[in-house]
C-alpha positions in Angstrom: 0.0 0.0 0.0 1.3 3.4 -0.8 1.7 5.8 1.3 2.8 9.5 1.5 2.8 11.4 5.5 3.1 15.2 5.4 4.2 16.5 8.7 5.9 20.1 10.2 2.3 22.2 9.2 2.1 25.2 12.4 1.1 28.3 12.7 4.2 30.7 12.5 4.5 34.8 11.9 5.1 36.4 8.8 8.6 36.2 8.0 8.6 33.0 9.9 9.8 29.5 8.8 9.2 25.9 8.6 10.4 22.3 7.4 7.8 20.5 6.3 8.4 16.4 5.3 6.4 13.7 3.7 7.5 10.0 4.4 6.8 8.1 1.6 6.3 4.0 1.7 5.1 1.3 -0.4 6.2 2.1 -4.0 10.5 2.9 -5.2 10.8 6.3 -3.5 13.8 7.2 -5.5 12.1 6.6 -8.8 10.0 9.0 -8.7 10.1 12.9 -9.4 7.8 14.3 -6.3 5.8 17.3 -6.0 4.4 19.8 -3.3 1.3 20.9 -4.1 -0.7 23.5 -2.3 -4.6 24.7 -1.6 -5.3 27.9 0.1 -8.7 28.4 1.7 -11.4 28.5 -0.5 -9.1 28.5 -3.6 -8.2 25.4 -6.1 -4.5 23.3 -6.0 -1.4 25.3 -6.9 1.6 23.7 -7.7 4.6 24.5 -5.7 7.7 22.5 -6.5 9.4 20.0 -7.8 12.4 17.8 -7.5 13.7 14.8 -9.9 15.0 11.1 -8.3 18.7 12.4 -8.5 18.0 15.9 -6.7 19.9 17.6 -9.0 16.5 19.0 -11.0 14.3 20.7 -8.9 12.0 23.6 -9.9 9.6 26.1 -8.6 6.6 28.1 -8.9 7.6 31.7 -9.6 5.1 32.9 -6.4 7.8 31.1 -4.4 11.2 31.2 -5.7 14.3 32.3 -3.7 12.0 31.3 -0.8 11.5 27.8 -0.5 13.5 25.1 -0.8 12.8 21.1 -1.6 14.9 18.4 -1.2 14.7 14.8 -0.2 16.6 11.9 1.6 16.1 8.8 -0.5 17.8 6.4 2.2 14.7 7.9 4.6 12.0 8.1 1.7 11.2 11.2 3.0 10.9 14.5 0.8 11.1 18.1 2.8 9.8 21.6 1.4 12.0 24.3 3.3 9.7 27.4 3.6 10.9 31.0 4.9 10.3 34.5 4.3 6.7 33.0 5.0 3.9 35.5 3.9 0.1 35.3 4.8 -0.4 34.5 1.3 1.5 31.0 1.8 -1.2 30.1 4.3 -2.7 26.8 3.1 -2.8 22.9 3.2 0.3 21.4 1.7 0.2 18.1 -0.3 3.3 16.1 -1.3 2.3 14.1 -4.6 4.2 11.4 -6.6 5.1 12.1 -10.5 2.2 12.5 -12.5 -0.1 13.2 -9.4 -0.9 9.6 -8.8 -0.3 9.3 -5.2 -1.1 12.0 -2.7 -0.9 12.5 0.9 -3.0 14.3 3.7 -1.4 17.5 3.8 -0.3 19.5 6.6 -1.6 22.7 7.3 0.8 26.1 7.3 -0.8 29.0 8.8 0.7 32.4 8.3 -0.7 35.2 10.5 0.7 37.6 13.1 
């Protein structure tokens, strides 16, 4: 069974920052390009980032470039999304997904708000 566990979601201050981290199991890890994908309140799923197997591809939306950062540990299976210089803007529930959006996680929630 696949799996994919978003954690490190809080509630931090603008110009605060966070490490979120999705644990993946159940399919090759290291195979896969992975994704963060977001949804703000009452608005649809924006993409966020992307990284390839190797982790030496990664891109980013332009709404957060020079901000955050994504990487991943394949001996851990885990992905992380470094996010600072946090704006209100940012708050929303963040999703790691699997290439081509086939596997999704719960999301963890980011709240930015003084």
């Amino acid at each position: 069974e696949v799996q994919l566990v978003e954690s490190g979601g809080d509630l931090v201050q603008p110009g605060g920052s966070l490490r979120l981290s999705c644990t993946a199991s159940g399919f090759s890890f290291s195979n896969y390009y992975m994704n963060w994908v977001r949804q703000a309140p009452g608005k649809g799923l924006e993409w966020v980032s992307a990284i390839n197997g190797a982790s030496d591809t990664t891109y980013y939306a332009d709404s957060v470039k020079d901000r955050f950062t994504i990487s991943r540990d394949n001996a851990k299976n885990t992905l992380y999304l470094e996010v600072n210089s946090l704006k209100p803007e940012d708050t929303a529930l963040y999703y790691c997904t699997s290439q081509g959006y086939k596997w999704w996680g719960q999301g963890t929630q980011v709240t930015v708000s003084s």
